[in-house]
C-alpha positions as CSV (number, residue, x, y, z in Angstrom):
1,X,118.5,216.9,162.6
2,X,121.4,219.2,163.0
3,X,124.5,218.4,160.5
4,X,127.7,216.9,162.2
5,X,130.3,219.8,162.6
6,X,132.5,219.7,159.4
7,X,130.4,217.5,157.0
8,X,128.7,219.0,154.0
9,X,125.0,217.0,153.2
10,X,124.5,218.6,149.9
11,X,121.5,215.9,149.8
12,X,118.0,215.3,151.3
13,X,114.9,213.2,150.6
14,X,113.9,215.1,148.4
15,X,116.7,214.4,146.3
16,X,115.8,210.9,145.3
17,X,112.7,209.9,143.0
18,X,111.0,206.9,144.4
19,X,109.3,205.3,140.8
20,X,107.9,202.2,142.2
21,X,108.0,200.2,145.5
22,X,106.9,196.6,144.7
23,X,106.0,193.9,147.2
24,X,108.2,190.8,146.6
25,X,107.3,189.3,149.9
26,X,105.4,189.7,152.8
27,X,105.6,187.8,156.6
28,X,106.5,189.6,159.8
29,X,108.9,191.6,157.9
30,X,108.4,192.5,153.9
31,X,110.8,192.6,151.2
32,X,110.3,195.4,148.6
33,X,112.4,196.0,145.3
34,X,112.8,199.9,145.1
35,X,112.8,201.4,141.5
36,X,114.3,204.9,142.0
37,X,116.9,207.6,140.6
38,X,118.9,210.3,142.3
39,X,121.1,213.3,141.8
40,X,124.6,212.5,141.6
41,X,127.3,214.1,143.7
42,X,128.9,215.5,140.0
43,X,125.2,217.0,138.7
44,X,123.0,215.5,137.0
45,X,120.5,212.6,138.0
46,X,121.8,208.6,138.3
47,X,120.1,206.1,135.3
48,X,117.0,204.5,136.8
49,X,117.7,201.4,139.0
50,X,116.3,198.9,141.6
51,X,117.5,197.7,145.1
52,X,116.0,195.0,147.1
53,X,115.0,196.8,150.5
54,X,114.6,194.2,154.1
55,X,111.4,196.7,155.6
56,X,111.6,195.8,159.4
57,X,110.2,197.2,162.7
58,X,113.0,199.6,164.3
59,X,114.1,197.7,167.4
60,X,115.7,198.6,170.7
61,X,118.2,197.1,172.3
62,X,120.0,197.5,176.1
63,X,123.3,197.0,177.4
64,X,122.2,195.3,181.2
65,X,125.0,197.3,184.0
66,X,125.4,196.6,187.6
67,X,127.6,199.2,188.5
68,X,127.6,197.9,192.7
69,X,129.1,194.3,191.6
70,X,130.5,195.7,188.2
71,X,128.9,192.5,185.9
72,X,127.0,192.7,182.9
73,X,123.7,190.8,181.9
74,X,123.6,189.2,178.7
75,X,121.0,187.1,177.1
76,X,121.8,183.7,174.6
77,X,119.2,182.8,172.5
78,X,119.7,180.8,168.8
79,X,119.2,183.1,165.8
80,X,118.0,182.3,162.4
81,X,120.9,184.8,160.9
82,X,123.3,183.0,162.1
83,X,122.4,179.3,161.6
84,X,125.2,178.6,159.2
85,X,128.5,180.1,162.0
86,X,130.5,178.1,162.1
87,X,130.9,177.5,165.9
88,X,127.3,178.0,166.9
89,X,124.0,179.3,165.4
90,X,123.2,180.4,169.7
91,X,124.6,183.9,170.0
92,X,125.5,186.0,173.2
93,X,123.5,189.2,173.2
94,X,122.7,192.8,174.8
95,X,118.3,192.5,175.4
96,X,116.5,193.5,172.4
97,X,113.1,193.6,170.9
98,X,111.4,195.5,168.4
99,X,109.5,198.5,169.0
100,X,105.2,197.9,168.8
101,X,103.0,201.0,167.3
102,X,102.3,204.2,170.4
103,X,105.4,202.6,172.6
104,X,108.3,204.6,173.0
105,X,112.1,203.2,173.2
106,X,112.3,203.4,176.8
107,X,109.5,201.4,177.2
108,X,110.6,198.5,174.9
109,X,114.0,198.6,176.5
110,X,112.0,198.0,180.1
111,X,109.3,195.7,178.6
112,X,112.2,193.9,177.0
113,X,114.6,193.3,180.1
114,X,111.8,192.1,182.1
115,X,110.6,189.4,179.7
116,X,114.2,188.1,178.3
117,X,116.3,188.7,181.6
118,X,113.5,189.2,184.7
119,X,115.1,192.4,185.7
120,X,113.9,195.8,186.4
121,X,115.7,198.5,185.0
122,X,116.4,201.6,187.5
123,X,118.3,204.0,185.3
124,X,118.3,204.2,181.7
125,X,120.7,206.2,179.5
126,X,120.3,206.7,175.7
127,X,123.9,205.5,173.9
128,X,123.0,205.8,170.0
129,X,120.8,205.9,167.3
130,X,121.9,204.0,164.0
131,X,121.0,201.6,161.1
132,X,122.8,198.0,161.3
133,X,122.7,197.7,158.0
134,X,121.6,200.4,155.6
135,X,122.8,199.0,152.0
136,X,119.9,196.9,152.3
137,X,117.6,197.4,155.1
138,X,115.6,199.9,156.8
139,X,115.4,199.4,160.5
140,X,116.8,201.8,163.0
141,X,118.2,200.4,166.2
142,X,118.1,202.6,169.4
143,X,120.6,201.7,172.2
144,X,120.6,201.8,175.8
145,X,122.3,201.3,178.6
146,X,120.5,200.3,181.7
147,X,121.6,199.7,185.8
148,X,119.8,197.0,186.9
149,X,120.8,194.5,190.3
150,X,122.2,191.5,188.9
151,X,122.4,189.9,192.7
152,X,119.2,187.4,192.0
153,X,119.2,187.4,188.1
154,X,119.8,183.8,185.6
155,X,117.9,181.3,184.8
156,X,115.9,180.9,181.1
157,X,113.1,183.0,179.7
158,X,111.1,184.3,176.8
159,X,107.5,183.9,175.9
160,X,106.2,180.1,174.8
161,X,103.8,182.2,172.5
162,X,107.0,184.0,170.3
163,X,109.0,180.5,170.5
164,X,111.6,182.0,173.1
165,X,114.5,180.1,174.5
166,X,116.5,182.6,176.2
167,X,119.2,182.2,178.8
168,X,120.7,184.8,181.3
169,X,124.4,184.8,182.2
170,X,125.7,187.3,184.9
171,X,129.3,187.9,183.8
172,X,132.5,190.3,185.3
173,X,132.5,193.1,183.3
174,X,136.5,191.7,182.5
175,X,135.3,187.8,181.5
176,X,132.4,189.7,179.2
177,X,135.3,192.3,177.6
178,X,137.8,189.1,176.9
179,X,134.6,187.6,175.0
180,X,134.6,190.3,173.0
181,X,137.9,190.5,172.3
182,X,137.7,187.1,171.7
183,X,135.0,187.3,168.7
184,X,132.4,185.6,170.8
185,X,130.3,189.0,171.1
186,X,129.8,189.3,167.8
187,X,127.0,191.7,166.7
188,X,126.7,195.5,166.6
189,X,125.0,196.2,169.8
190,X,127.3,194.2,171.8
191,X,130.2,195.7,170.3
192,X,128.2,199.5,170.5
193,X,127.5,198.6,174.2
194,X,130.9,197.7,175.4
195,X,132.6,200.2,173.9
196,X,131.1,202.8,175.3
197,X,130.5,201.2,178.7
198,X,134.3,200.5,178.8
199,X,134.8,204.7,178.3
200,X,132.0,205.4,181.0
201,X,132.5,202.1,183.6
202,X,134.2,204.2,186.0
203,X,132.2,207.3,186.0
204,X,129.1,204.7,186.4
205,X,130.7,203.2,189.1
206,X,131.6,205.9,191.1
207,X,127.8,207.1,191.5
208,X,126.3,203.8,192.5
């Protein structure tokens, strides 16, 4: 991967001494604790320490765009994470799901959208790459955006057998950028999403 323009990465991989990983759990996702050292930006190598690591799939995730009637496609679905928010543990969401062994993003994000939102994805445009939340855990998320025709799209879906409750809305791109504003879209890839489709709307809509 080429280095940004500007920004010195005086470090790699091989720059860090894995001692141990140790199992401390393991469900659909594992939780190791690291042992490890690594060179220090002053010389020298750190003391040897641990971190608790959250090992999960990578996941993909796509921001749902009808450029012809300018409304977005969310999904609402309750979330373990969030159980203790105070105004609801059911959060607003771009489609997401995590990626399975020999499937690429693209075809999560189009496997994805059809099983939590019933749509078919006709163009699909790669936003960004990035980790949600490296202190502690390793997945990488990719991130979409994909023109779908909201015109016949709602309702509630999900699979029985992954204990899916999932809920389409169909909102004006303005009503869905208030929300934000508001706090109510509150996770990364809304907040990824948005941003960006709010820089590109126009461009997006003048090619439908």
């Amino acid at each position: 991967m080429a280095k940004p323009a500007g920004i010195d990465a005086p470090f790699s991989p091989d720059d860090v001494d894995i001692i141990a990983r140790d199992c401390l759990y393991q469900g659909f996702f594992r939780l190791e604790k690291v042992t490890l050292k690594h060179r220090l930006f002053e010389g020298g190598w750190s003391r040897e320490f641990s971190r608790e690591v959250h090992r999960r799939h990578d996941a993909v995730g796509v921001m749902l765009y009808d450029p012809e009637k300018d409304t977005v496609v969310l999904v609402e679905q309750i979330r373990a994470g969030a159980l203790d928010d105070p105004l609801s543990p059911w959060k607003l969401e771009c489609v997401a799901g995590l990626v399975d062994k020999d499937e690429s993003p693209e075809e999560v994000a189009r496997r994805e959208a059809l099983e939590e939102a019933g749509c078919d994805i006709k163009d699909l445009t790669f936003l960004h790459s990035y980790y949600p939340s490296p202190g502690a855990c390793d997945e990488r998320v990719s991130l979409y955006c994909g023109m779908v025709d909201s015109s016949e799209l709602g309702g509630v879906h999900g699979l029985d057998e992954e204990n899916e409750d999932i809920r389409v809305h169909v909102l004006p791109f303005q009503l869905a950028w208030e929300l934000l504003g508001d706090g109510r879209l509150d996770n990364a890839m809304c907040l990824i999403g948005f941003h960006w489709l709010a820089a590109n709307r126009a461009s997006l809509r003048a090619c439908r």
